[in-house]
C-alpha positions in Angstrom: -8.5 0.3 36.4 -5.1 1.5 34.6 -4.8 -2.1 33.4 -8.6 -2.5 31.7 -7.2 1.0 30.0 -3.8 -0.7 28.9 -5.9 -3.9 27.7 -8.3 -2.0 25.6 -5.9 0.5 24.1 -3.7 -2.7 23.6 -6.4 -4.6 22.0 -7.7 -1.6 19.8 -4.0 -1.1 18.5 -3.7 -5.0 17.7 -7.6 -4.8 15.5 -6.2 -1.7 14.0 -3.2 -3.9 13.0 -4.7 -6.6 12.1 -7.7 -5.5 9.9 -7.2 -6.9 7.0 -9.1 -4.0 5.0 -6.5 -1.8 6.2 -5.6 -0.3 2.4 -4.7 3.4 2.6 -7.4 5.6 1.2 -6.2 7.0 -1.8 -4.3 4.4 -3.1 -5.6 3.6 -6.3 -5.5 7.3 -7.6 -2.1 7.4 -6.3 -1.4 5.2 -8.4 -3.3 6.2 -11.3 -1.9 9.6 -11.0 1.6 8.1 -12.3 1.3 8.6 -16.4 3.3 6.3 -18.9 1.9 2.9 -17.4 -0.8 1.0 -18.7 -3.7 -0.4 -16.8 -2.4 -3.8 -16.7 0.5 -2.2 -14.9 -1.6 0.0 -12.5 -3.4 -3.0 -11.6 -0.9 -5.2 -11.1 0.5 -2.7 -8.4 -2.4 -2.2 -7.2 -3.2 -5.7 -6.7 0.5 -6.3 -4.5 -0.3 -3.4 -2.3 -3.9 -4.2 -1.4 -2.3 -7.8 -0.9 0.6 -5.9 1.4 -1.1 -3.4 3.4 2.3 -2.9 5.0 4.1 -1.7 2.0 0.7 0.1 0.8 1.4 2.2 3.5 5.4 2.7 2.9 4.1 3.4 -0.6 1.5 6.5 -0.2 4.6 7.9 2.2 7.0 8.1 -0.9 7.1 11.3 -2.3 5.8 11.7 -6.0 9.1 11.0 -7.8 9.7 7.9 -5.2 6.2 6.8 -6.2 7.0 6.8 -10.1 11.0 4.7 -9.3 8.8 2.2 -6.9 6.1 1.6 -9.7 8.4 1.3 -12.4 11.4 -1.3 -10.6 7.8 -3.3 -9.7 6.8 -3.2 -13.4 10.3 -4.2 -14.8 10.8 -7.1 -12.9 7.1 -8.4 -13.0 6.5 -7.9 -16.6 10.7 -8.7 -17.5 10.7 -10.7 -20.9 7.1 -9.1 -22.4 
């Protein structure tokens, strides 16, 4: 019996890891919440995070100010030479 209950709370931790649509709620007001960046910007984070649910995560964590340095190092060296 205890291992069935290891194997399913195993298995459920793996689906929750795995799932694929695993964005953080919130995320895209997060972002949008951080004035001086343009849509094309927004989106482009946007975009990355949804694409790394693992950093989306280690994103919404950050506080506020953290947000804005993260977003704005991502937009310098994406849009570098525009």
């Amino acid at each position: 019996m205890f291992f069935k209950s290891v194997g399913e709370s195993l298995s459920n931790a793996i689906k929750m890891v795995a799932n694929p649509d695993a964005t953080p709620e919130g995320l895209f007001e997060s972002l949008t919440n951080l004035l001086g960046f343009e849509a094309a910007h927004i989106s482009l984070c946007y975009a990355y995070l949804v694409a790394n649910p693992n950093m989306a995560k280690a994103f919404m964590n950050l506080p506020f100010e953290y947000k804005l340095n993260w977003v704005a190092l991502f937009v310098s060296e994406k849009f570098s030479g525009q």
